[in-house]
ZAGUZA-485475 format. One line per field, with one value per residue (C-alpha): residue in three letters; z, y, x. Coordinates in nm, 4 decimals, m for minus. Example, Ala and Ser with C-alpha at 12.3 -4.5 7.8 and 13.67 -1.06 7.14 Angstrom:
<pts>
residu <- ala,ser
z <- 0.7800,0.7140
y <- m0.4500,m0.1060
x <- 1.2300,1.3670
</pts>
This chain:
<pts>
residu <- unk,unk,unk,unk,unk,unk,unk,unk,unk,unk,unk,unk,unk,unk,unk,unk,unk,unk,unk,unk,unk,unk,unk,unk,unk,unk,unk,unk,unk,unk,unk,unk,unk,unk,unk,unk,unk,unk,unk,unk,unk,unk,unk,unk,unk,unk,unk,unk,unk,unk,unk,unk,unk,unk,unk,unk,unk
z <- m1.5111,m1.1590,m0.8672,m0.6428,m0.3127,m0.3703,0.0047,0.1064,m0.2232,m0.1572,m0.4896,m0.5338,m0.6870,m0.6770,m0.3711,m0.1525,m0.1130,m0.0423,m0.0397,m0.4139,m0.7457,m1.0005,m1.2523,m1.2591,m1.4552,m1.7883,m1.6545,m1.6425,m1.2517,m1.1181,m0.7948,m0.5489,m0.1879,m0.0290,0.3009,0.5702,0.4229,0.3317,0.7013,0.8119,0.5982,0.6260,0.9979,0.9549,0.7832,1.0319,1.2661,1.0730,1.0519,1.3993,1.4580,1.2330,1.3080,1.2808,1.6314,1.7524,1.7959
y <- 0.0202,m0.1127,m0.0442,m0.3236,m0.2933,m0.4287,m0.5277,m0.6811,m0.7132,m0.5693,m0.3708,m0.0585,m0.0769,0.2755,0.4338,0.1304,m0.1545,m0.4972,m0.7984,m0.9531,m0.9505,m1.1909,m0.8551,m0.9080,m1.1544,m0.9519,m0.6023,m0.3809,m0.3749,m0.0535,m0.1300,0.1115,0.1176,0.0709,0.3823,0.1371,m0.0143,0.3220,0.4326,0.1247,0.1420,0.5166,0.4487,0.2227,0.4033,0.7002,0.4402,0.3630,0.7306,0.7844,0.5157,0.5265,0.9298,0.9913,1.0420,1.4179,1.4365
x <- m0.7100,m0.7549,m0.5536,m0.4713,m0.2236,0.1243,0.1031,m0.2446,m0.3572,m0.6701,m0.8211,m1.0376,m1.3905,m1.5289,m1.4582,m1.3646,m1.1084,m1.1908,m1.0315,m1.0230,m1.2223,m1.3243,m1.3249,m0.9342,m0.8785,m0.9184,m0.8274,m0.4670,m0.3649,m0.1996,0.0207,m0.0126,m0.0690,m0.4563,m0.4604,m0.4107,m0.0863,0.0101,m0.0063,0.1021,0.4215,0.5172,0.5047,0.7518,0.9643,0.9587,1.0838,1.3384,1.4471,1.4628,1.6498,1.9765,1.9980,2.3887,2.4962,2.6063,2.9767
</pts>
């Protein structure tokens, strides 16, 4: 099964991404996230957190 990133699409061979594969066409895919769009999007959602904090009464 290959893993391929749900946001840039990017798809691990062996111990790197990169962008793409002819190899896919006949393979499983596993979505996951590649670690720059998972640092990219947990950023985000820290953001987010900070941001709708209830206010203090």
């Amino acid at each position: 099964m290959v893993k391929i990133c749900c946001v840039c699409h990017r798809v691990k061979l062996k111990n790197s991404w990169v962008k793409g594969s002819q190899e896919l066409e006949a393979t499983k895919l596993s979505h996951c996230y590649c670690p720059r769009c998972y640092q990219r999007t947990m950023r985000q959602v820290q953001e987010m957190g900070r941001r709708f904090q209830p206010a203090a009464d």
